[in-house]
C-alpha positions, 0 to 999 in steps of 0.5 A: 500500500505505501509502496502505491500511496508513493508511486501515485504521489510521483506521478501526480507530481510529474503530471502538475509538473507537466501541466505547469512546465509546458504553457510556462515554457511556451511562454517564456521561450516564445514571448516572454523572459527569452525573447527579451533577453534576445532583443535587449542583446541585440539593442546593446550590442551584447557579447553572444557568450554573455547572451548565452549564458543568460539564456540558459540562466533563464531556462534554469530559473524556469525549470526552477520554478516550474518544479517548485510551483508543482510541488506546492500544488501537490502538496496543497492537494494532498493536505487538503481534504475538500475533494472539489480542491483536489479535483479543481487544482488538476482540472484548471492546470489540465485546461491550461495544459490543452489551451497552451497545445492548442495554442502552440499548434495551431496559433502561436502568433496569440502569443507573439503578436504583442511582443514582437520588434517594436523599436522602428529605426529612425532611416529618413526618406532621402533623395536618393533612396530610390536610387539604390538598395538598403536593407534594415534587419531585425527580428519578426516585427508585431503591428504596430511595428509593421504600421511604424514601418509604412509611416517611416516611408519603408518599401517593404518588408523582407520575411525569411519565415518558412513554412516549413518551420512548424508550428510557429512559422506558417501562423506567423506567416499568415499573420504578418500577411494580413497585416501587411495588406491592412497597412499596405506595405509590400511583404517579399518572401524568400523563406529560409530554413534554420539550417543551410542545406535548403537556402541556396535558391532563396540566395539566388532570389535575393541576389536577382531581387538586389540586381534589379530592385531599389529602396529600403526594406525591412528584413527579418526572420525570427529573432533576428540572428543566424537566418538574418546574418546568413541574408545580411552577409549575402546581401554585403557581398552582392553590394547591397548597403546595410543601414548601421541602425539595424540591430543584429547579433554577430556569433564569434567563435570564441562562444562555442568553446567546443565543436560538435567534431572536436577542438579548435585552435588559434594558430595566430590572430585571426587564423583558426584550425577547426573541424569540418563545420556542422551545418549549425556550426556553418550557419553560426560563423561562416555564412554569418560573415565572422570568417572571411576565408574559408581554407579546407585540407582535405584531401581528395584522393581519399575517396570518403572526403569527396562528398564533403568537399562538394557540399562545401564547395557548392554551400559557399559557392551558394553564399559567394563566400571566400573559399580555397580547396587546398588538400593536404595529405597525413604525410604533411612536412614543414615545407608544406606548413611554409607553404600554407602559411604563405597561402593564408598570408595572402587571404583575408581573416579572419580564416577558417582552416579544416580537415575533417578532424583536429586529432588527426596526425596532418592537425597534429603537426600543424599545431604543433609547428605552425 
């Protein structure tokens, strides 16, 4: 019997937990403390690691609470020998449980809608502004950001939301589609996904858009960060101007200590010897423009290196990012070392430098002797 009393105590626990932890969660990480943090980060130019860290203090206090709240309810419901409280306390949190799994999937914007990019940048209408091509970036802008932006003489507004991004995007999608004709501001969309290996056709609708179009536009994704610093860094190197009022966050490489493939190592300044990048990690300090110069090692007689190498090959060909294939077997010498310090001498940094792994025998020597 105590053994029973124990087990159905644990899960009344884990249920109140739940029913407390996942409309709390929505809120903090969608609309509340999250995204603040966020957007304060981006308006004063925040370290990333600083922003880091304070997202996850942020998940910790929420968890924090989260678990506390549901042990006071537990044990409400356990002292209490009024049966309508102890059905009445589940019976609310199980409707907050639904409403918040409602909301989620199928219309997150309730939440976002009120707490979305609201700080207008303050870009005149100038003579020449239909002469040439500026973009202003941000996070997803809510309506009354949207009316700002048509005010303020914006020609429209760039979203890099997908669809495909569920289930938060395509209700946001709507939302801000709606709100765009209601304002009469023009809404481009050319979708990005969070992750790289899909983006390459919207590039080249970007870059056809830069060739031919001119004003200035807001362009955003969702908080502002990796999807906008992929566009931004395209948009740079097709030669689009960026109006320095526009508030993004740069990732640098010091605020990931550790790659998914191991190590990485300063060699000098603005030289570093990574591992082949994940596509998280391209997205995070390659296409965001951190690196200038992309150098791979890897040797393509060695036939398991062929499909990386043209994966790389077409992803930064896709972003018009620096790139030199310069392979190096295992066998590497100090005449060769020389060799590749000259090559990187000549190229722009800060340089990304990889093989596949940095505890190979070619890395080795590399760190050792550079």
């Amino acid at each position: 019997m105590g053994n029973n009393n124990k087990i159905k105590s644990t899960l009344l626990f884990l249920y109140l937990w739940l029913c407390i932890g996942f409309p709390l969660g929505l809120w903090v990480i969608l609309a509340g403390p999250s995204k603040w943090m966020a957007e304060y980060a981006r308006s004063t130019d925040m370290e990333v690691s600083k922003e880091n860290i304070l997202g996850k203090l942020i998940i910790i206090v929420y968890v924090i609470v989260a678990f506390l709240l549901a042990l006071f309810f537990k044990r409400i419901i356990k002292k209490s020998e009024n049966k309508a409280v102890k059905l009445f306390i589940p019976g609310i949190l199980t409707l907050i449980l639904i409403t918040s799994v409602y909301i989620f999937s199928f219309n997150p914007q309730w939440l976002i809608r009120y707490s979305g990019e609201t700080a207008t940048k303050n870009v005149k209408i100038r003579e020449d502004q239909y002469k040439q091509l500026e973009f202003v970036y941000g996070s997803y802008p809510n309506e009354e950001m949207i009316k700002s932006l048509k005010e303020k003489g914006y020609d429209g507004i760039i979203t890099l939301l997908h669809e495909m991004v569920i289930p938060a995007e395509p209700a946001l999608l709507k939302d801000e589609n709606e709100l765009a004709k209601k304002y009469g501001i023009k809404l481009i969309n050319m979708p990005m996904m969070p992750w790289i290996s899909e983006n390459g056709k919207t590039l080249q609708d970007a870059k056809k858009f830069i060739e031919k179009e001119k004003g200035l536009y807001y362009v955003h994704c969702y908080l502002g960060r990796d999807r906008v610093n992929i566009f931004k860094s395209a948009a740079k190197k097709f030669g689009v101007k960026t109006s320095s009022k526009g508030r993004t966050t740069i990732r640098k490489i010091e605020d990931l200590p550790t790659w998914t493939r191991g190590n990485y190592f300063k060699l000098e300044e603005g030289v570093y010897l990574t591992p082949y990048p994940t596509d998280d990690e391209y997205t995070m300090f390659v296409l965001n423009d951190y690196f200038k110069t992309v150098i791979s090692l890897l040797d393509n007689n060695v036939p398991t290196n062929q499909p990386w190498i043209t994966k790389e090959e077409k992803l930064l060909s896709d972003h018009a990012t620096n790139y030199v294939h310069y392979p190096f077997t295992q066998t590497i010498n100090q005449k060769d070392l020389e060799a590749l310090k000259k090559l990187i001498n000549s190229k722009e940094k800060p340089i990304l430098l990889h093989g596949f792994l940095t505890n190979d025998e070619m890395s080795k020597f590399i760190i050792k002797n550079y």
